[in-house]
VEXDREN-97387 format. One record per residue (C-alpha): residue number from 1; x, y, z. Coordinates in nm, 4 decimals. Layout:
N
<atom><num>NUM</num><xx>X</xx><yy>Y</yy><zz>Z</zz></atom>
...
***
This chain:
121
<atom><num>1</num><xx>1.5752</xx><yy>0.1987</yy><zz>0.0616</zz></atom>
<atom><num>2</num><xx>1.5381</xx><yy>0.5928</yy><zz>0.0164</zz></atom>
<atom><num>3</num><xx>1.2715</xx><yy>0.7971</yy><zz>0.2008</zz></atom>
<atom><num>4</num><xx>1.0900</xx><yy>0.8645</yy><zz>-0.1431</zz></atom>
<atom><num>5</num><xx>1.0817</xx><yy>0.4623</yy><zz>-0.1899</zz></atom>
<atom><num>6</num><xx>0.9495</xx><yy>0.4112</yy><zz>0.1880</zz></atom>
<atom><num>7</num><xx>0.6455</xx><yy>0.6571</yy><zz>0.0583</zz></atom>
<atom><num>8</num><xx>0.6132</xx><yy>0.5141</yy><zz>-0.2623</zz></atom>
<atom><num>9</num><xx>0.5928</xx><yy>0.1980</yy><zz>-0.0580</zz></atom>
<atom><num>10</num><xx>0.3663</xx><yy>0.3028</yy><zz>0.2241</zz></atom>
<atom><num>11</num><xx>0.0880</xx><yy>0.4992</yy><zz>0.0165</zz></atom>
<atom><num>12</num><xx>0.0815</xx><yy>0.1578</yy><zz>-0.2001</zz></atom>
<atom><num>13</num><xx>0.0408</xx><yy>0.0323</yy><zz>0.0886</zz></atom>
<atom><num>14</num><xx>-0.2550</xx><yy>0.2410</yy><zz>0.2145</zz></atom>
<atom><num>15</num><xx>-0.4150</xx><yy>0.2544</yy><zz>-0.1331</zz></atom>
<atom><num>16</num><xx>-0.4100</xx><yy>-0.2262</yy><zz>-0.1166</zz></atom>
<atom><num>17</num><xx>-0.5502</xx><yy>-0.1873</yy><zz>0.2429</zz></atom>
<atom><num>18</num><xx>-0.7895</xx><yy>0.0723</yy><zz>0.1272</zz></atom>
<atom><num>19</num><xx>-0.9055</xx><yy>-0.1429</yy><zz>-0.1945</zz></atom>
<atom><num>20</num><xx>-0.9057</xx><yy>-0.4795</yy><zz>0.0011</zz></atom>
<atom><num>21</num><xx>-1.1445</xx><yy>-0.2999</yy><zz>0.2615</zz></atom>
<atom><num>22</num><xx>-1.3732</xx><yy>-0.2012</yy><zz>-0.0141</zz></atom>
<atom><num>23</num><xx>-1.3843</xx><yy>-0.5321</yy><zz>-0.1509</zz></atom>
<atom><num>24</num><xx>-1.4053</xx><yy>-0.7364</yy><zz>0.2141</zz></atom>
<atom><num>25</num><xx>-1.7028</xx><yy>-0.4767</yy><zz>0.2894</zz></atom>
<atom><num>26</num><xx>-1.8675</xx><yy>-0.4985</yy><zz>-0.0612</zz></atom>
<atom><num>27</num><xx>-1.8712</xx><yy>-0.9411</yy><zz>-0.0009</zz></atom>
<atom><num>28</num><xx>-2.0646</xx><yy>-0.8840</yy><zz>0.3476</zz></atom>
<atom><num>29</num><xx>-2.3550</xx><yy>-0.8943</yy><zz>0.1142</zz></atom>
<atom><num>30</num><xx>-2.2625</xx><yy>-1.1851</yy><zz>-0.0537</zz></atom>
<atom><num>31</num><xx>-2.0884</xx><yy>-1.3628</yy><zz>-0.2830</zz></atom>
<atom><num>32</num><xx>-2.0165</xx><yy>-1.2157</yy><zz>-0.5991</zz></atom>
<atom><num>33</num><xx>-1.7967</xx><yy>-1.2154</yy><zz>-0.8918</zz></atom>
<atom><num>34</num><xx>-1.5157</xx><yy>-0.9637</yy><zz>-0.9457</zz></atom>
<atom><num>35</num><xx>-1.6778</xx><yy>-0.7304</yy><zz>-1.2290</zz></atom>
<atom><num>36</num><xx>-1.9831</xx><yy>-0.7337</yy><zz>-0.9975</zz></atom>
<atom><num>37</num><xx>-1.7580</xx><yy>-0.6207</yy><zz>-0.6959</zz></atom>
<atom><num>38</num><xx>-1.5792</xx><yy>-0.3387</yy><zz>-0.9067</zz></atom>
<atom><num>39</num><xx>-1.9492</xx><yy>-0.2167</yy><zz>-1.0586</zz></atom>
<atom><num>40</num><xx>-2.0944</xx><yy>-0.2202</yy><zz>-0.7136</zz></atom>
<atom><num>41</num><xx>-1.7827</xx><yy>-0.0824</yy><zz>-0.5518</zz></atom>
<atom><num>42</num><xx>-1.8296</xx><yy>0.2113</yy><zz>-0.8826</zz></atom>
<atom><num>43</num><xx>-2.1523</xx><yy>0.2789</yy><zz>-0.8063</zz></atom>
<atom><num>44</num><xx>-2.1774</xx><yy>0.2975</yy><zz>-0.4673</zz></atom>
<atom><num>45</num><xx>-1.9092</xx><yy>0.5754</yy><zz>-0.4743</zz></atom>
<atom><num>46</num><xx>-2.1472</xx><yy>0.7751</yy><zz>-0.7757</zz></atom>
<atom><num>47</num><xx>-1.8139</xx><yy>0.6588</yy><zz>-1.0097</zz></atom>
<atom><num>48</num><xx>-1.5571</xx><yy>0.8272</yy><zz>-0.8252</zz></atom>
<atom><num>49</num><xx>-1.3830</xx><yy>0.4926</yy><zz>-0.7696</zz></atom>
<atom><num>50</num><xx>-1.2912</xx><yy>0.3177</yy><zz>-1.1256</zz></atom>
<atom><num>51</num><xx>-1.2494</xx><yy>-0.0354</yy><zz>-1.0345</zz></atom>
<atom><num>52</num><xx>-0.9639</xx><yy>-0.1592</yy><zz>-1.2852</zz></atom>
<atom><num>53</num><xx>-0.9248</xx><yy>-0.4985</yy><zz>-1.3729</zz></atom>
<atom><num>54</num><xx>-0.5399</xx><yy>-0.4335</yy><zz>-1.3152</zz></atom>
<atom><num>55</num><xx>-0.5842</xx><yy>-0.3544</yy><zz>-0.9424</zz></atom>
<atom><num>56</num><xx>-0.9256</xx><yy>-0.5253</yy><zz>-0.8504</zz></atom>
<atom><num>57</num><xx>-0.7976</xx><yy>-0.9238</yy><zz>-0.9910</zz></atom>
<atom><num>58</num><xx>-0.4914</xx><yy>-0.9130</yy><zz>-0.7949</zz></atom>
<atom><num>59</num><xx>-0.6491</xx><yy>-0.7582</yy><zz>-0.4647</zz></atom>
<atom><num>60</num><xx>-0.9300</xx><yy>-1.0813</yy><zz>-0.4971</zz></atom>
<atom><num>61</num><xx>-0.6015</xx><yy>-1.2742</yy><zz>-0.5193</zz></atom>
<atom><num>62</num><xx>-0.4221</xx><yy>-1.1209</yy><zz>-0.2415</zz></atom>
<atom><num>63</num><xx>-0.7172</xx><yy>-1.1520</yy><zz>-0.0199</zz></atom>
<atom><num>64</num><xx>-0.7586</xx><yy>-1.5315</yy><zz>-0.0937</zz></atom>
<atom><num>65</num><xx>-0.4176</xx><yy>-1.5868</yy><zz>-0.0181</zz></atom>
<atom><num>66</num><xx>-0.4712</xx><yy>-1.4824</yy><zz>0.3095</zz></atom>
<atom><num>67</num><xx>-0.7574</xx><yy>-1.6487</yy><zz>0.3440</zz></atom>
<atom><num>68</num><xx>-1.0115</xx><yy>-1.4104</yy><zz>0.3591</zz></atom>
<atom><num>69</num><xx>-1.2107</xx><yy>-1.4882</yy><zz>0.0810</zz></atom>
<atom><num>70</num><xx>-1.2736</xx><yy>-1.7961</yy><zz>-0.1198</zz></atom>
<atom><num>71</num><xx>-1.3931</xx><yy>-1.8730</yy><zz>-0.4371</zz></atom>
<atom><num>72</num><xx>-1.5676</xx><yy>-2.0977</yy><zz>-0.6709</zz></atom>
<atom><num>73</num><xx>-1.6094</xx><yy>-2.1083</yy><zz>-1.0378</zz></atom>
<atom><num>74</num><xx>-1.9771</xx><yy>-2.1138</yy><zz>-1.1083</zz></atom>
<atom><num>75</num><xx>-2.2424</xx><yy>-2.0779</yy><zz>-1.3623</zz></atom>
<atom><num>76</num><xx>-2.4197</xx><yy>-1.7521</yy><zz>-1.3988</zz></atom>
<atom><num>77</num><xx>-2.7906</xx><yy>-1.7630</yy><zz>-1.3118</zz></atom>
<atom><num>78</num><xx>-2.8747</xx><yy>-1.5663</yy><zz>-1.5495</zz></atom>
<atom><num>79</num><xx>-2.5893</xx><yy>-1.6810</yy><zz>-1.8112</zz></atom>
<atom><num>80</num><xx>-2.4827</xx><yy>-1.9658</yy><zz>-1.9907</zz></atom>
<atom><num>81</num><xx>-2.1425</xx><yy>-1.8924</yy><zz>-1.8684</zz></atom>
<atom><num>82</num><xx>-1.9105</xx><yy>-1.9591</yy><zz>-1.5531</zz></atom>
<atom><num>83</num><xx>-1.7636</xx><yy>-1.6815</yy><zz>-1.3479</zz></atom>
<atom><num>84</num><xx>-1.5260</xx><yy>-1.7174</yy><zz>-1.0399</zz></atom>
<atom><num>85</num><xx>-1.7490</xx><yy>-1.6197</yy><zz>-0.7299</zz></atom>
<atom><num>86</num><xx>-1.5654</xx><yy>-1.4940</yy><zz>-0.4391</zz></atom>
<atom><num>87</num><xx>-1.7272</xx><yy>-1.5043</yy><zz>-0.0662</zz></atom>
<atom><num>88</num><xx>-1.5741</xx><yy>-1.4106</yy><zz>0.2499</zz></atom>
<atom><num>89</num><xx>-1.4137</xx><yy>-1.6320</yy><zz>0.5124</zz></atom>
<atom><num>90</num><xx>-1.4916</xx><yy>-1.6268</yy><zz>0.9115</zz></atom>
<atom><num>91</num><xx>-1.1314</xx><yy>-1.5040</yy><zz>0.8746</zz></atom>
<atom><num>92</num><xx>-1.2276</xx><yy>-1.2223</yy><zz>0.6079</zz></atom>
<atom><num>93</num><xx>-1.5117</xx><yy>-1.0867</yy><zz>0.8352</zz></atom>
<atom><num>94</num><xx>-1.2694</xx><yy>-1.0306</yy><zz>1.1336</zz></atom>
<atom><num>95</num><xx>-1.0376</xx><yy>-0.8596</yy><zz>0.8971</zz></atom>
<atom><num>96</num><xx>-1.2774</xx><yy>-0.6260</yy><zz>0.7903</zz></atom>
<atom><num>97</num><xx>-1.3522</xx><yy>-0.4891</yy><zz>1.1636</zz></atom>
<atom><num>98</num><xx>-0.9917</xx><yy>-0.4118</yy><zz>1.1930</zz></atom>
<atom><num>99</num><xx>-0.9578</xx><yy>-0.2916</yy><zz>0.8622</zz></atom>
<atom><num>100</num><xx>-1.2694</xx><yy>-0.0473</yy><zz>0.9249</zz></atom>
<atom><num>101</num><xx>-1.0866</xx><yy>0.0546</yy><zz>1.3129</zz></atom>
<atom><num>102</num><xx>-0.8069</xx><yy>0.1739</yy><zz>1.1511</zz></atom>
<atom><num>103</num><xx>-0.9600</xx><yy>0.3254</yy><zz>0.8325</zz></atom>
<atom><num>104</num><xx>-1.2253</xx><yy>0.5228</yy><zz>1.0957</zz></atom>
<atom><num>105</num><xx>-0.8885</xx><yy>0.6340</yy><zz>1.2986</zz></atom>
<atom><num>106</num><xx>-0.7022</xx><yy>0.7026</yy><zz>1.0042</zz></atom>
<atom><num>107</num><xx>-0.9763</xx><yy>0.9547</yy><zz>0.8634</zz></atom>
<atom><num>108</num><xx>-1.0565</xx><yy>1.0890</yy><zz>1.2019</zz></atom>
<atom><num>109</num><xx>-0.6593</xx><yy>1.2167</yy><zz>1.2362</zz></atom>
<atom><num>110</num><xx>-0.6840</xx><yy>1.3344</yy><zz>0.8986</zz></atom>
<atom><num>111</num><xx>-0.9974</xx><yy>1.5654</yy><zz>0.9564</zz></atom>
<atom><num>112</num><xx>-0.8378</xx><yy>1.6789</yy><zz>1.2464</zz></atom>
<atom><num>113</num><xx>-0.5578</xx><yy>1.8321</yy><zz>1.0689</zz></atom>
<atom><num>114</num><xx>-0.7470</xx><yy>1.9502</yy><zz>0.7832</zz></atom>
<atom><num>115</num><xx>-1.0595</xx><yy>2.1323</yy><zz>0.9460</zz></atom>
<atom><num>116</num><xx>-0.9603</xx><yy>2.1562</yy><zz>1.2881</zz></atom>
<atom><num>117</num><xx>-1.1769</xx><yy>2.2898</yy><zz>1.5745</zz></atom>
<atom><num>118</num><xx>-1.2163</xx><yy>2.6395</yy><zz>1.6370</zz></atom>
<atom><num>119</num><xx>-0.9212</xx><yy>2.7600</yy><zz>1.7864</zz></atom>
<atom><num>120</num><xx>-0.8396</xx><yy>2.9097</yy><zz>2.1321</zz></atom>
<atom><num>121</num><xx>-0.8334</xx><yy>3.2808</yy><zz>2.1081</zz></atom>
***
């Protein structure tokens, strides 16, 4: 495998643990279907993240595989119409305090780098 392909791979990489976080941390609230997760995941973030179905439906299915979330179909309270609700596992919840860990240490190496402290004359 080239370099380029190792950091093609990694940022994917970064960018699924990034978007599973989201979604682990948006079900801590409760259980909720996946155009609900992407809206809530859109407007907490004023619409800078676009939630598309492309990358949310196979993140919900990646994290179920691992057993972090489950889900159920289920009719809508408010609709005549069933909807696959997803809620977090036991397993999920752990996840997403070692997800957050790294995400925290990730962003605090970043800042470091990018605004760094005033330096030594």
């Amino acid at each position: 495998m080239s370099t380029t392909d190792k950091q093609s791979q990694s940022r994917m990489g970064l960018l699924q643990g990034t978007l599973d976080m989201l979604v682990l941390r948006t079900l801590l609230h409760g259980a909720a279907h996946g155009h609900d997760i992407g809206k809530h995941i859109q407007r907490t973030t004023n619409d800078f993240l676009q939630m598309q179905h492309g990358s949310l439906y196979p993140a919900l299915h990646r994290l179920e595989k691992r057993g972090w979330v489950v889900s159920k179909w289920e009719t809508a309270p408010d609709r005549n119409r069933e909807f696959k609700y997803y809620r977090l596992t036991d397993k999920g919840r752990k996840q997403l305090v070692v997800e957050e860990s790294q995400w925290k240490q990730m962003a605090e190496a970043v800042a470091r780098v990018m605004w760094p402290a005033a330096e030594e004359s």
